[in-house]
N, CA, C and O atoms as CSV, one atom per row, in Angstrom:
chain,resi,resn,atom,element,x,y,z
A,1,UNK,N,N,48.977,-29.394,-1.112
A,1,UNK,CA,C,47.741,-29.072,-0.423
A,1,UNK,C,C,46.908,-28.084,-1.237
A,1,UNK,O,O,45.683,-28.104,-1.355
A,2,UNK,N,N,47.794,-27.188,-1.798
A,2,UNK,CA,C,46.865,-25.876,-2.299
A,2,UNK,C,C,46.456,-26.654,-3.756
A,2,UNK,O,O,45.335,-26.234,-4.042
A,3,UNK,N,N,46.765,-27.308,-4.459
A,3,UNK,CA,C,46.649,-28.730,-5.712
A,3,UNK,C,C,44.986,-29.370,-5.040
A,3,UNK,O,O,43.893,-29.439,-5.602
A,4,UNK,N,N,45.335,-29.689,-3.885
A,4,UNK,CA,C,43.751,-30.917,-3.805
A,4,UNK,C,C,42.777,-29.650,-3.433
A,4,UNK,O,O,41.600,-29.935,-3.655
A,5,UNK,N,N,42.917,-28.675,-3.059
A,5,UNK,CA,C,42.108,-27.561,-2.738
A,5,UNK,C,C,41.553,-26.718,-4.219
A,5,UNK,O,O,40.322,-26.737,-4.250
A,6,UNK,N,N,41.896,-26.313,-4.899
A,6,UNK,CA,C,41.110,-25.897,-6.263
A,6,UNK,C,C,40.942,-26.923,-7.054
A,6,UNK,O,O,40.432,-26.619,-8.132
A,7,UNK,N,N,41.243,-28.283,-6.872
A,7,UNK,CA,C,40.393,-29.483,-7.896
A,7,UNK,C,C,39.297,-29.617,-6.711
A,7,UNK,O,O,38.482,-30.418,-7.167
A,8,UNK,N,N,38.928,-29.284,-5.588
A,8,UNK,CA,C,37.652,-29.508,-4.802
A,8,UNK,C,C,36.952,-28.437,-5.198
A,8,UNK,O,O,35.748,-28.503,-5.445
A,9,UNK,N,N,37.805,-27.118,-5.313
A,9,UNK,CA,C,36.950,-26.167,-5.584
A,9,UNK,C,C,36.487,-26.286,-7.005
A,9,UNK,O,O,35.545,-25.536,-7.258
A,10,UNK,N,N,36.872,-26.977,-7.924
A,10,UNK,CA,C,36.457,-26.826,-9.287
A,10,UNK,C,C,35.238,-27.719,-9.643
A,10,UNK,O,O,34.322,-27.425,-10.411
A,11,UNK,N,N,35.499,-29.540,-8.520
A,11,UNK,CA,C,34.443,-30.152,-8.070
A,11,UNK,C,C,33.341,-29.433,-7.731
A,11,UNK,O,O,32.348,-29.509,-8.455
A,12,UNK,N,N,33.337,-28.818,-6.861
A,12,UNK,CA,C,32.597,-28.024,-5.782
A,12,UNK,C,C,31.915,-27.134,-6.570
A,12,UNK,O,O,30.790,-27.586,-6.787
A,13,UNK,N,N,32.096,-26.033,-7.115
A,13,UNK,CA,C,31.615,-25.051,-8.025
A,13,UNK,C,C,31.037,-25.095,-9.521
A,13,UNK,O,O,30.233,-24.455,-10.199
A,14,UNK,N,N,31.780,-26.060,-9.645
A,14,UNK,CA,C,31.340,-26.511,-11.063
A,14,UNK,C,C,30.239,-27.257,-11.911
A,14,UNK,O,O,29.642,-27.074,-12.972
A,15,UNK,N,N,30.284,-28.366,-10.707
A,15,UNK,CA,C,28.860,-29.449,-10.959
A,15,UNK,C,C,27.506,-29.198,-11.894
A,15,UNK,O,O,26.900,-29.887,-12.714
A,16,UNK,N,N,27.334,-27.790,-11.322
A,16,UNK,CA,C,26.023,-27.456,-11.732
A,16,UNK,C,C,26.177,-26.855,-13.370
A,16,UNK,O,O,25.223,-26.243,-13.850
A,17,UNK,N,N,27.171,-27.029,-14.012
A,17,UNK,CA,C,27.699,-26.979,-15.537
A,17,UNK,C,C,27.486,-28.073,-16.160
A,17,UNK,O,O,26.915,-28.187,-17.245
A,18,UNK,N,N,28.115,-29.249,-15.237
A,18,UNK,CA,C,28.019,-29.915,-16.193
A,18,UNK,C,C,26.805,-30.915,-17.432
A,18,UNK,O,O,25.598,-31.023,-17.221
A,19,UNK,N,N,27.321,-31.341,-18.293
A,19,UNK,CA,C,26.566,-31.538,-19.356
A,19,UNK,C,C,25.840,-30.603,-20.047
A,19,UNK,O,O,24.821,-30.787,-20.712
A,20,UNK,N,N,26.692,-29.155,-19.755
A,20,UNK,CA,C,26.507,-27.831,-20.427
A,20,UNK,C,C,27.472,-27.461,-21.931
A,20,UNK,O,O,28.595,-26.958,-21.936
A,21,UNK,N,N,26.845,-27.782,-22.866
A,21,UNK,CA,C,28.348,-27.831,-23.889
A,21,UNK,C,C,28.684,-26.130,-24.214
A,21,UNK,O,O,28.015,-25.120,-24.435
A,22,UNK,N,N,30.037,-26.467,-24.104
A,22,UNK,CA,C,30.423,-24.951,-24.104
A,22,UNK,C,C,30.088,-24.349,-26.117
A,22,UNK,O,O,29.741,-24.943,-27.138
A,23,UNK,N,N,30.321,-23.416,-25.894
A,23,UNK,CA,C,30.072,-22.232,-27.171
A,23,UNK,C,C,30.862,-22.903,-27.961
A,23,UNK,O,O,31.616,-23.789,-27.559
A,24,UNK,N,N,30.734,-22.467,-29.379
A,24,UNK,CA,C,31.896,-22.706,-30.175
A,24,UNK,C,C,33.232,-21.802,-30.268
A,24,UNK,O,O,34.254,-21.955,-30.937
A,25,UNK,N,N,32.996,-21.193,-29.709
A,25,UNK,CA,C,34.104,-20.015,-29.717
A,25,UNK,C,C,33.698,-19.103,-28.598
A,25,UNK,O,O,32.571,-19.147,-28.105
A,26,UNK,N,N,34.699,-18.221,-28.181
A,26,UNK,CA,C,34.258,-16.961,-27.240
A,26,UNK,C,C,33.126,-15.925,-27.969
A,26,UNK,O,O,32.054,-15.394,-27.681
A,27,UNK,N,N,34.091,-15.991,-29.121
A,27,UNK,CA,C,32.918,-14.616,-29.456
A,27,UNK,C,C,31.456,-14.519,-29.888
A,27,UNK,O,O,30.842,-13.597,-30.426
A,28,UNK,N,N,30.947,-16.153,-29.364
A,28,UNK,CA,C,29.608,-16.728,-29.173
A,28,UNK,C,C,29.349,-16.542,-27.887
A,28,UNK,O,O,28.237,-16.031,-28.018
A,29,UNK,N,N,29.511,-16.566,-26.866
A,29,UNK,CA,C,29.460,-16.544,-25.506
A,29,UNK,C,C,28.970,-15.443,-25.449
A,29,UNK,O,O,29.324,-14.473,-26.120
A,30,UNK,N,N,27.867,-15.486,-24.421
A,30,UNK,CA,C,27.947,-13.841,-23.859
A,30,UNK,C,C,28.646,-14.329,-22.900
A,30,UNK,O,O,28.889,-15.465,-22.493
A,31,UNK,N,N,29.161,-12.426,-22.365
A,31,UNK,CA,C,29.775,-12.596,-21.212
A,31,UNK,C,C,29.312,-12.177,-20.119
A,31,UNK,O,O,28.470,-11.280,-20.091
A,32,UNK,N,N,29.897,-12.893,-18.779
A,32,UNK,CA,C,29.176,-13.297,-17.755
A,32,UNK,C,C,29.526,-11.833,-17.163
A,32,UNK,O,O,30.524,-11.199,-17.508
A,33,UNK,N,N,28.599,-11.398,-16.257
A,33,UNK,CA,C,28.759,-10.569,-15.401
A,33,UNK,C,C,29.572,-10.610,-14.349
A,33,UNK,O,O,29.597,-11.531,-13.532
A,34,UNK,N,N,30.452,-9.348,-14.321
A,34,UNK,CA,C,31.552,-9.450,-13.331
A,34,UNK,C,C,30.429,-9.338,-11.851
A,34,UNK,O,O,29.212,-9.404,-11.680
A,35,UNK,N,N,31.812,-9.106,-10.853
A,35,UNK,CA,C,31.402,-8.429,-9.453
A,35,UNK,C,C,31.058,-6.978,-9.355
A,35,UNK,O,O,31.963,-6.244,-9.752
A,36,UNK,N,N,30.202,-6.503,-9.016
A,36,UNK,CA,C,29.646,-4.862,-9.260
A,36,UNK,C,C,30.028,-4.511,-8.016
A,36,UNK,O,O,30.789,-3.548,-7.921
A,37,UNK,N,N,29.558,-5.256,-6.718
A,37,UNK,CA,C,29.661,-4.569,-5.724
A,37,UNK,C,C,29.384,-5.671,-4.716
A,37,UNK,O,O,28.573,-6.539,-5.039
A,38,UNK,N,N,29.935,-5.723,-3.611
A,38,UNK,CA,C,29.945,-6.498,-2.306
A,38,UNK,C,C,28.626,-6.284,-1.337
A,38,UNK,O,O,28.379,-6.815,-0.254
A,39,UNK,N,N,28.096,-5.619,-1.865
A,39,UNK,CA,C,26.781,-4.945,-1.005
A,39,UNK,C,C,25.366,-5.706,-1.567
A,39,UNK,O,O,24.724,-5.622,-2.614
A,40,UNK,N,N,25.200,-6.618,-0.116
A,40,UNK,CA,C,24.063,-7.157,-0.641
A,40,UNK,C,C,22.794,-6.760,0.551
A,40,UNK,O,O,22.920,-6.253,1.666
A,41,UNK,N,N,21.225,-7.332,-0.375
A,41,UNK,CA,C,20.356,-7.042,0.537
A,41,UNK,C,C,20.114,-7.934,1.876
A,41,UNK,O,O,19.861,-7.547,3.017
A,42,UNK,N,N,20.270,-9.215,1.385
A,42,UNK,CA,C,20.374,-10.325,2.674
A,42,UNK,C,C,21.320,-11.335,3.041
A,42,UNK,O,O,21.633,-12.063,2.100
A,43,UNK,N,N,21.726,-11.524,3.859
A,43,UNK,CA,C,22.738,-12.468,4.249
A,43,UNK,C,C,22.682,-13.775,3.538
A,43,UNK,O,O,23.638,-14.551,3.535
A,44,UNK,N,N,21.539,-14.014,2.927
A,44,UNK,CA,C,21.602,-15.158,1.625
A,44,UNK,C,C,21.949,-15.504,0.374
A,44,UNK,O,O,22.257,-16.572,-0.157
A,45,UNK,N,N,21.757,-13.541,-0.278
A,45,UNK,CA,C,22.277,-12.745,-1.390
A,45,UNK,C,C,23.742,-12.716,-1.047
A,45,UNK,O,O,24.641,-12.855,-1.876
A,46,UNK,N,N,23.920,-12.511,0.334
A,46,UNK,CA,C,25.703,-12.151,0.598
A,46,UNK,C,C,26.381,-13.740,0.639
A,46,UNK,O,O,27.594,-13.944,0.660
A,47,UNK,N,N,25.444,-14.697,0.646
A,47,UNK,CA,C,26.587,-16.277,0.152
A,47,UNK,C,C,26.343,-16.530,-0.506
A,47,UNK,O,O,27.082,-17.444,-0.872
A,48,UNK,N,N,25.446,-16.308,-1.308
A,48,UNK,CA,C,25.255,-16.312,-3.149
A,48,UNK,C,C,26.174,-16.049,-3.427
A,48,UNK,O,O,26.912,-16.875,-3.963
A,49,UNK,N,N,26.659,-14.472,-3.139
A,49,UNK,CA,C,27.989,-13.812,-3.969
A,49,UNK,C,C,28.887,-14.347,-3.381
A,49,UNK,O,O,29.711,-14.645,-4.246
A,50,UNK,N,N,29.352,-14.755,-2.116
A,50,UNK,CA,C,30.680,-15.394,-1.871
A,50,UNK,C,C,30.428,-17.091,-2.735
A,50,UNK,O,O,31.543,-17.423,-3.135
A,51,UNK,N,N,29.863,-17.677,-2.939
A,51,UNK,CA,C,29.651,-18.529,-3.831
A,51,UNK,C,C,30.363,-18.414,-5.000
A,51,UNK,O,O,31.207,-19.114,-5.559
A,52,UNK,N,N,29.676,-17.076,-5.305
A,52,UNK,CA,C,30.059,-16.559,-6.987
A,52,UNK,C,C,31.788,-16.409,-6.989
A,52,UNK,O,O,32.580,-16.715,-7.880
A,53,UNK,N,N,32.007,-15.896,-5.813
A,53,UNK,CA,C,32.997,-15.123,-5.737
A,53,UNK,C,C,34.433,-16.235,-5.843
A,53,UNK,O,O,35.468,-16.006,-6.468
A,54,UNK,N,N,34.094,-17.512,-4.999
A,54,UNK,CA,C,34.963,-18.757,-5.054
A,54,UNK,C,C,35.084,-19.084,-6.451
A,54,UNK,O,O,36.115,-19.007,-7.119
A,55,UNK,N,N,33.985,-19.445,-6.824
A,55,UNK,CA,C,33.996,-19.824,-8.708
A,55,UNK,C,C,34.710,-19.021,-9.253
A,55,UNK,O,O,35.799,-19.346,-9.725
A,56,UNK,N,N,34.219,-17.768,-9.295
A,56,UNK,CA,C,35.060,-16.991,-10.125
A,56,UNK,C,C,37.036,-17.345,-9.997
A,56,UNK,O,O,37.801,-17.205,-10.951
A,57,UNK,N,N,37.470,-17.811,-8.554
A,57,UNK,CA,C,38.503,-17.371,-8.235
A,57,UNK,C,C,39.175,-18.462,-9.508
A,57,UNK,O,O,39.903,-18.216,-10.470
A,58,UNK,N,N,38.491,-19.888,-8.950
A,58,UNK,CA,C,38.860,-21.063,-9.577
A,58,UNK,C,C,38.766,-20.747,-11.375
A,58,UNK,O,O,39.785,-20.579,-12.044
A,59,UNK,N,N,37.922,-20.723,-11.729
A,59,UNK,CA,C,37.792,-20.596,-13.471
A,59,UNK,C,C,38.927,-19.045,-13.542
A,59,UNK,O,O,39.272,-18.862,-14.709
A,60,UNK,N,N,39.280,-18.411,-12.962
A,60,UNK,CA,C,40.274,-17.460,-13.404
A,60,UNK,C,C,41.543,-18.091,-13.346
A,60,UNK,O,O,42.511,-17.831,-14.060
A,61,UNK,N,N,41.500,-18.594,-12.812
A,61,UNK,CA,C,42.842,-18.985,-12.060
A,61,UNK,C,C,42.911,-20.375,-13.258
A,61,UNK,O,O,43.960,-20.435,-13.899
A,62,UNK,N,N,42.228,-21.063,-13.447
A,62,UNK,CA,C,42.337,-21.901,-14.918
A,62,UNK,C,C,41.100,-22.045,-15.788
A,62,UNK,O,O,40.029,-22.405,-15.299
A,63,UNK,N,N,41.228,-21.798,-16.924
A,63,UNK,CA,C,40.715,-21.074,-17.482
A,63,UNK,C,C,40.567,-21.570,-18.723
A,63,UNK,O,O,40.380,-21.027,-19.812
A,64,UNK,N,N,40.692,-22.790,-18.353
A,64,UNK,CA,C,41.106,-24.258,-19.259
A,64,UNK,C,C,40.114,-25.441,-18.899
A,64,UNK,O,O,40.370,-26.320,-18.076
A,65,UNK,N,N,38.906,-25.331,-19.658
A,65,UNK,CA,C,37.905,-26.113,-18.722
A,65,UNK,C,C,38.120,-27.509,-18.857
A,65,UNK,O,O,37.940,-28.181,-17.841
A,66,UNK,N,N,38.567,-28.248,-20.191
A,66,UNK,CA,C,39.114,-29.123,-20.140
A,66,UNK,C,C,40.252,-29.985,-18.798
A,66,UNK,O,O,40.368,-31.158,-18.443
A,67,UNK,N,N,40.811,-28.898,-18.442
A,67,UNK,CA,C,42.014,-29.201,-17.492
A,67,UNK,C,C,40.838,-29.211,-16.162
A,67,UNK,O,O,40.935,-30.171,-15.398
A,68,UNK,N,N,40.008,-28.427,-15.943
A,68,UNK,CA,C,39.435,-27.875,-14.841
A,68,UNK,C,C,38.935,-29.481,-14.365
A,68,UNK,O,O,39.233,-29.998,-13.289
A,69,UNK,N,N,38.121,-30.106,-15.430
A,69,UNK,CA,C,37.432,-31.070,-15.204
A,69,UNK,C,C,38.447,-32.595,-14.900
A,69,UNK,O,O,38.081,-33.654,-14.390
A,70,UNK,N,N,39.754,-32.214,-15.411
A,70,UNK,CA,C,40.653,-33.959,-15.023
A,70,UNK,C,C,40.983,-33.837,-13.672
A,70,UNK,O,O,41.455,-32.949,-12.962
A,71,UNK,N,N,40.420,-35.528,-13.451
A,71,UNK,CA,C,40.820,-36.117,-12.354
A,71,UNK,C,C,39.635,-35.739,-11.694
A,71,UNK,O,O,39.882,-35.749,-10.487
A,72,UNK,N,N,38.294,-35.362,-11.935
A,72,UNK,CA,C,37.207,-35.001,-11.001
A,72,UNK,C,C,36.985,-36.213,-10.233
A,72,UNK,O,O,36.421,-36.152,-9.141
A,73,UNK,N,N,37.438,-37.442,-10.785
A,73,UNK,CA,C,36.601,-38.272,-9.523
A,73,UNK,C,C,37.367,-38.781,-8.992
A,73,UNK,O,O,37.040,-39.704,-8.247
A,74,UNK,N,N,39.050,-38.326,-9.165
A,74,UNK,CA,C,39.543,-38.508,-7.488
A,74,UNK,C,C,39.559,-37.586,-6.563
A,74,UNK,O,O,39.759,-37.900,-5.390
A,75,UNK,N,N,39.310,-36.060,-7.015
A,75,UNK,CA,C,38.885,-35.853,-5.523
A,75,UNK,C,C,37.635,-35.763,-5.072
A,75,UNK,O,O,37.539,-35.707,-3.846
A,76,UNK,N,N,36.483,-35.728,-5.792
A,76,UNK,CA,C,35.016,-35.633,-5.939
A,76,UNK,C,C,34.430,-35.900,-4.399
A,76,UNK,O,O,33.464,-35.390,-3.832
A,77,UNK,N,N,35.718,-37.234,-3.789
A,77,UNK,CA,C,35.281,-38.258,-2.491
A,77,UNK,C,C,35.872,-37.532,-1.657
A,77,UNK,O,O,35.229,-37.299,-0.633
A,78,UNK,N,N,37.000,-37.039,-1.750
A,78,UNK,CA,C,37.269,-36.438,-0.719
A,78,UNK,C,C,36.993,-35.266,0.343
A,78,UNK,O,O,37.039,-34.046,0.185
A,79,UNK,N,N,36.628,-36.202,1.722
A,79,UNK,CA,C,35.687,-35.218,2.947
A,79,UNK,C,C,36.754,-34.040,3.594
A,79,UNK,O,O,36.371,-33.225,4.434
A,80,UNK,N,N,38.487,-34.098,2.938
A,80,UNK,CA,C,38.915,-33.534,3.642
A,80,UNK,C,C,39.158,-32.016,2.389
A,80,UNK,O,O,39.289,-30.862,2.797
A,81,UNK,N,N,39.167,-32.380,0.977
A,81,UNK,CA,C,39.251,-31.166,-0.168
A,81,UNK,C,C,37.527,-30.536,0.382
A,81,UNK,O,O,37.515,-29.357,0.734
A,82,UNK,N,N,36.491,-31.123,0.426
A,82,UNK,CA,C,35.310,-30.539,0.579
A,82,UNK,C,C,35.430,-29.482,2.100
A,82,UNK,O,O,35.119,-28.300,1.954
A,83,UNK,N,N,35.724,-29.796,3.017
A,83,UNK,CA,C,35.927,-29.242,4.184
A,83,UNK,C,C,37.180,-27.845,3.853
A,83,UNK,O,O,37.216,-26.713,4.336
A,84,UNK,N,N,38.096,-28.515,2.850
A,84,UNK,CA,C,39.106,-26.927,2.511
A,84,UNK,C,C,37.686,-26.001,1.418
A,84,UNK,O,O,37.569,-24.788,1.594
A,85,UNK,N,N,37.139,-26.415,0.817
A,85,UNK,CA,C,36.351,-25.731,-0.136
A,85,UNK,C,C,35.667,-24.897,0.271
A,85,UNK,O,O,35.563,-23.740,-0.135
A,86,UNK,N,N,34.950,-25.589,1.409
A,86,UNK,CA,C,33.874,-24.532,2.215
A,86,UNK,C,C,34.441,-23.662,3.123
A,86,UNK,O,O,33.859,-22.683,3.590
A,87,UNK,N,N,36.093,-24.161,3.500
A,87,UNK,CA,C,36.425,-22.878,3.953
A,87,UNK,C,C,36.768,-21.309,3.449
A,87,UNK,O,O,36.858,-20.228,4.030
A,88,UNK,N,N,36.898,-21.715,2.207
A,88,UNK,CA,C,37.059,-20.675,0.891
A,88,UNK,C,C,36.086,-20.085,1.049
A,88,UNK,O,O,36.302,-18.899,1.298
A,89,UNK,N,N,34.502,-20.514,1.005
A,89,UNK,CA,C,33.992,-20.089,0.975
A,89,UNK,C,C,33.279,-19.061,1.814
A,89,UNK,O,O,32.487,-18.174,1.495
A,90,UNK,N,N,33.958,-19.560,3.393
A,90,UNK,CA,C,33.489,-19.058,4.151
A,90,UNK,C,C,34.409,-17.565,4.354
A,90,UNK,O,O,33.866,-16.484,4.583
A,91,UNK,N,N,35.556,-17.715,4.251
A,91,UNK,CA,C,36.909,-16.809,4.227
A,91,UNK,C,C,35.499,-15.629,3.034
A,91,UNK,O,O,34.691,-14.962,3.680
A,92,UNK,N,N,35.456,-15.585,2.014
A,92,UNK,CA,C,34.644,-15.130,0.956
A,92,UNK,C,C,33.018,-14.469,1.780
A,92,UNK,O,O,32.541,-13.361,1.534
A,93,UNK,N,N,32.535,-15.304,2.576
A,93,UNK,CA,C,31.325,-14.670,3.025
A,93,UNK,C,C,31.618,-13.925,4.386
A,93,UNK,O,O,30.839,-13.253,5.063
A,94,UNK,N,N,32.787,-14.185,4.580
A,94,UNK,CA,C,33.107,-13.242,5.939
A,94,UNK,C,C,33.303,-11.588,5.388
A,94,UNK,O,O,32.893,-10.537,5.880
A,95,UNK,N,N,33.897,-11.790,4.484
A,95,UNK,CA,C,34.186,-10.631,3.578
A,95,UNK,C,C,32.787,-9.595,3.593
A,95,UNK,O,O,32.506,-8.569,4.213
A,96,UNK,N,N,32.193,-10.300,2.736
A,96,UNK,CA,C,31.237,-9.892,2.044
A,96,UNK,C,C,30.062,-9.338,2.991
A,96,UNK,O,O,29.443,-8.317,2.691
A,97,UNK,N,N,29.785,-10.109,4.199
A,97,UNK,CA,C,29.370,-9.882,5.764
A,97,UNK,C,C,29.157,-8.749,6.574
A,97,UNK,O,O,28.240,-8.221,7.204
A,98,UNK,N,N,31.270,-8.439,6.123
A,98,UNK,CA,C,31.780,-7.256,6.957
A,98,UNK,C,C,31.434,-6.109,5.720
A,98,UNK,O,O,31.186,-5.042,6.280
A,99,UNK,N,N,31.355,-6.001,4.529
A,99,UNK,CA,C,31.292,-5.310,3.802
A,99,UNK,C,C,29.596,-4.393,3.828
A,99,UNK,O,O,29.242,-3.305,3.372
A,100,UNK,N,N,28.821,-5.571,4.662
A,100,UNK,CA,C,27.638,-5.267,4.490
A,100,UNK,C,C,27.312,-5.371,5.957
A,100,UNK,O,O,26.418,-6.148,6.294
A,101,UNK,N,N,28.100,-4.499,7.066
A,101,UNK,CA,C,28.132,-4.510,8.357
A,101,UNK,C,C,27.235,-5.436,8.852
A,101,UNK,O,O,26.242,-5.235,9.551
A,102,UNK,N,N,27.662,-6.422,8.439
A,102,UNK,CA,C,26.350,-7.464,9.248
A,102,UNK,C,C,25.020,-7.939,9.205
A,102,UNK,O,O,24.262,-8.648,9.866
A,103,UNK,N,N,25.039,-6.975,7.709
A,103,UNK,CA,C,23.176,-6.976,7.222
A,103,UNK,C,C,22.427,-6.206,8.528
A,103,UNK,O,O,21.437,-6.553,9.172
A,104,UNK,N,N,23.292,-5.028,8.656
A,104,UNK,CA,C,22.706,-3.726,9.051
A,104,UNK,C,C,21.264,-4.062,10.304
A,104,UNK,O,O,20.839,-5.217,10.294
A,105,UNK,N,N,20.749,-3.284,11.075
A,105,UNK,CA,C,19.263,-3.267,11.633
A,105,UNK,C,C,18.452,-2.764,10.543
A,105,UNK,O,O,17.236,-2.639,10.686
């Protein structure tokens, strides 16, 4: 289960890469900006970053983009990996929510 759940999330998060050719090396890359802080101005900014925050989990967790990308189009279809994905995500913006009491009065 936890297998069809980060190939949705890698589906899921990733898409918007592709046909991005990677660097030739790292030490061409800039590097991406970490997480600074959980504190956002609007509850839209705060699922941006739980967005960010899922991606990040997945590309840490493999870190092997080659690997990241096999087998994308068997789960690509699946309504039940997409439904675990967005719960990640949501687990992630609940966080981020409470961190930012609710987007305050």
């Amino acid at each position: 289960m936890a297998h069809k759940v980060l190939k949705l999330l890698v589906i899921f998060f990733l898409v918007p890469t592709w046909g991005v050719a990677p660097a030739a090396n790292a030490a061409d890359s800039p590097k991406k900006e970490g997480i600074q802080s959980l504190i956002t101005e609007t509850p839209e900014e705060g699922f941006q970053l739980a967005l960010k925050l899922s991606r990040k989990g997945v590309t840490e967790t493999q870190g092997d983009r080659e690997v990241l990308h096999e087998g994308r189009a068997d789960y690509a279809q699946s309504p039940d990996a997409l439904i675990q994905a967005s719960g990640v995500v949501a687990v992630h913006f609940q966080t981020v929510a409470e961190a930012n009491n609710y987007w305050r009065d």
